[in-house]
N, C-alpha and C positions, 0 to 999 in steps of 0.2 A: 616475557611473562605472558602467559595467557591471559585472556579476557575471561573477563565473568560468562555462564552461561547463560542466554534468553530464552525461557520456555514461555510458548503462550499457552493454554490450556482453554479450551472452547467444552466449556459442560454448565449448563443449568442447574444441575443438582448440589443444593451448597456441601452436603455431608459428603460428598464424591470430591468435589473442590476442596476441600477442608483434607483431607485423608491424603489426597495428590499431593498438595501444599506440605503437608507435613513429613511426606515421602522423599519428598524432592529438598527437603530444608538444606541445607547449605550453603556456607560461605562464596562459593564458586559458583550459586546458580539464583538466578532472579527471576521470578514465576508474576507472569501478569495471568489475572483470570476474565474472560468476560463469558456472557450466560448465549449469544445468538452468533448467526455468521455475521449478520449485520454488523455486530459489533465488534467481530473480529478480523473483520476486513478494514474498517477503520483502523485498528491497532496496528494490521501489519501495512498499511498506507503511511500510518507516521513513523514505525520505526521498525527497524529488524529484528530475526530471531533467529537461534539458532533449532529449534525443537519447538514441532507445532501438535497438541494432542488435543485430538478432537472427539467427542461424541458423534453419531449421525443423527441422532431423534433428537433434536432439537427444537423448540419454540419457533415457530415464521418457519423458515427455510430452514431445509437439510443440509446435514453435514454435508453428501455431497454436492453441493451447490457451492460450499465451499471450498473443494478438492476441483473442482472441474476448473472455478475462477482464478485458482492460483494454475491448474495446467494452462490456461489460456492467458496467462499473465504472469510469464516466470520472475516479471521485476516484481510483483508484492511478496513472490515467497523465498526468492532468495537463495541462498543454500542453506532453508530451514530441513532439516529431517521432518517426514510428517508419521505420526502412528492416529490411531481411531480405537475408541472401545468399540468390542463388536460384540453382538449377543449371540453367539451360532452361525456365522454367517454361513451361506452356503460357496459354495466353489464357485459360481458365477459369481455374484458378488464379490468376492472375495478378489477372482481374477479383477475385475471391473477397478476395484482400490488399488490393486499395485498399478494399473495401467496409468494411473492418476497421481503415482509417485509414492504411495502409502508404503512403508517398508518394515512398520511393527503394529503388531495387532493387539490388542489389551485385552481380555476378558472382564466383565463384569459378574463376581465382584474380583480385583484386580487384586495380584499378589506385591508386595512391596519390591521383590528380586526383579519381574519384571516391568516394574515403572523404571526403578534407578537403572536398568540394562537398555533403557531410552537414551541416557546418557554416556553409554560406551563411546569412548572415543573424542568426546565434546568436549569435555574439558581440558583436554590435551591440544584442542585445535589452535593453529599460531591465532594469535589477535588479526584483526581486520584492516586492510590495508592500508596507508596513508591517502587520503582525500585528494583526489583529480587536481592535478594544477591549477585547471579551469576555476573549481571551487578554493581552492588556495586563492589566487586573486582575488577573487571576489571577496572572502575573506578578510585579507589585507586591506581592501580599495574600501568596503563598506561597513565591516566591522569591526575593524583597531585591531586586526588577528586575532579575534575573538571567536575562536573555533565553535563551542558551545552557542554560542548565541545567535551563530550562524543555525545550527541546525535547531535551533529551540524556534529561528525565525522559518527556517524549511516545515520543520512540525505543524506550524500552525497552517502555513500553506497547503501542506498537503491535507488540512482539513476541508480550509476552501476551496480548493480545484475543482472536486465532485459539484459543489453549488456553481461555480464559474462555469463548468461545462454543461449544467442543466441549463443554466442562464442565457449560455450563449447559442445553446443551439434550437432553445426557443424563440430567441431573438434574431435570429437568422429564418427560421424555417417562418413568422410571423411582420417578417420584414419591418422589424422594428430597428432603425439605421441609428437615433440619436441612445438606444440603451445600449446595442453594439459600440459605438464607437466610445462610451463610458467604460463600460466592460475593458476592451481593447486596451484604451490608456490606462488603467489601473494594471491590468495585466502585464502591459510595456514596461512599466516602470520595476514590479514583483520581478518579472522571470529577470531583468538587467540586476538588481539586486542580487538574485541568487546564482548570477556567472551565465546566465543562459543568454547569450547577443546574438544569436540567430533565432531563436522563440522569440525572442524580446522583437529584433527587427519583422517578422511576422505579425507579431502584435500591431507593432507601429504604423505597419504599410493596412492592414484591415481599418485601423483608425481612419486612413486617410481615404481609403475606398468609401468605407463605411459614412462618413462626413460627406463623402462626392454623390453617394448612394441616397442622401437624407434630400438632395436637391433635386432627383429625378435621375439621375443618370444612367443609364439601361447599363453602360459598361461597368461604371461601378458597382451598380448593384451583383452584378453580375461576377467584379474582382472582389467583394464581399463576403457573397457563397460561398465561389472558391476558396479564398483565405479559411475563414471559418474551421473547414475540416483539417487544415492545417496544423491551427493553434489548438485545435481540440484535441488531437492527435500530441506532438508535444506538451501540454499538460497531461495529459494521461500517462506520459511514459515517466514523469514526476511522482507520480502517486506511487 
């Protein structure tokens, strides 16, 4: 049976939001809305989607800031479809959006034939694969096979990572050794949790740099550094 459909919807405008919302109503489809990219980069950090519509004139940063973010980071977008309201765009422009994976264009104000022709094809798509072995385990060993709880505990993670990796690479670049090696073992212990035992042993070995690094040690400090961009790097491919 297929899965339900995930649209996220990036518009500030509530009577825009409200009209989409009710376009798209359906049993088969599940519409998250938030108003900036900001906050939509968050959403697609905690969970997937299949259909991503975005405005560009957006409050803070522009829609494309968040077309560019997801080309340079194909794990937050997934194999979402992406469409954008556009007002006129011109042919430059225009090319610019597909280059960035855009593949339906909305007019403002938007006919209801082409919002629901967003979803051509989507509701048809098989359901989402079964969960990595890796995370199987980990599932098993740490939450009773508690599938759900597993990812309800990943959710909250991929809230924190964005804060861990400001933390940590402040704390690296400021040679601060005893916040690093805090950071570290909390970290050790999260990615071991979530089925990740080579993040995790990165973790653990920066902890013990990071502790040699807090006594003077030029080497440690030095396997510190290095580690650092490591676990920063596997957190981010988390997000």
């Amino acid at each position: 049976m297929a899965s339900r459909v995930r649209v996220l919807l990036v518009e500030d405008d509530p009577t825009l939001q409200r009209f989409v919302a009710m376009a798209l109503e359906d049993d088969e489809v599940r519409m998250q809305g938030c108003i900036s990219v900001d906050e939509a980069l968050l959403a697609l950090a905690t969970q997937s989607f299949d259909l991503v519509i975005s405005d560009l004139m957006l409050p803070g940063r522009h829609g494309l800031d968040l077309l560019q973010t997801l080309k340079q980071r194909p794990e937050l977008r997934g194999n979402a479809r992406l469409a954008v309201f556009s007002a006129g765009l011109n042919p430059s422009v225009r090319e610019q959006l597909e280059a960035l994976g855009v593949t339906r264009f909305l007019s403002k104000p938007c006919s209801l034939g082409d919002l629901q022709s967003c979803l051509d094809g989507l509701r048809d798509a098989p359901a989402p694969a079964a969960m990595p072995s890796i995370h199987q385990a980990a599932i098993e060993q740490y939450f009773g096979g508690n599938a759900a709880l597993y990812q309800a505990f990943l959710a909250r993670c991929r809230m924190q990572f964005p804060l861990d990796i400001a933390s940590g690479r402040g704390a690296c670049e400021r040679g601060e050794h005893v916040k690093l090696r805090h950071l570290a073992h909390s970290l050790k212990s999260v990615l071991l949790t979530l089925g990740h035992a080579q993040a995790a042993d990165v973790a653990r070995q920066l902890e013990l740099d990071a502790e040699q690094a807090a006594t003077g040690s030029e080497d440690a400090l030095a396997a510190a550094r290095a580690a650092w961009p490591v676990l920063e790097e596997a957190l981010a491919r988390l997000l």
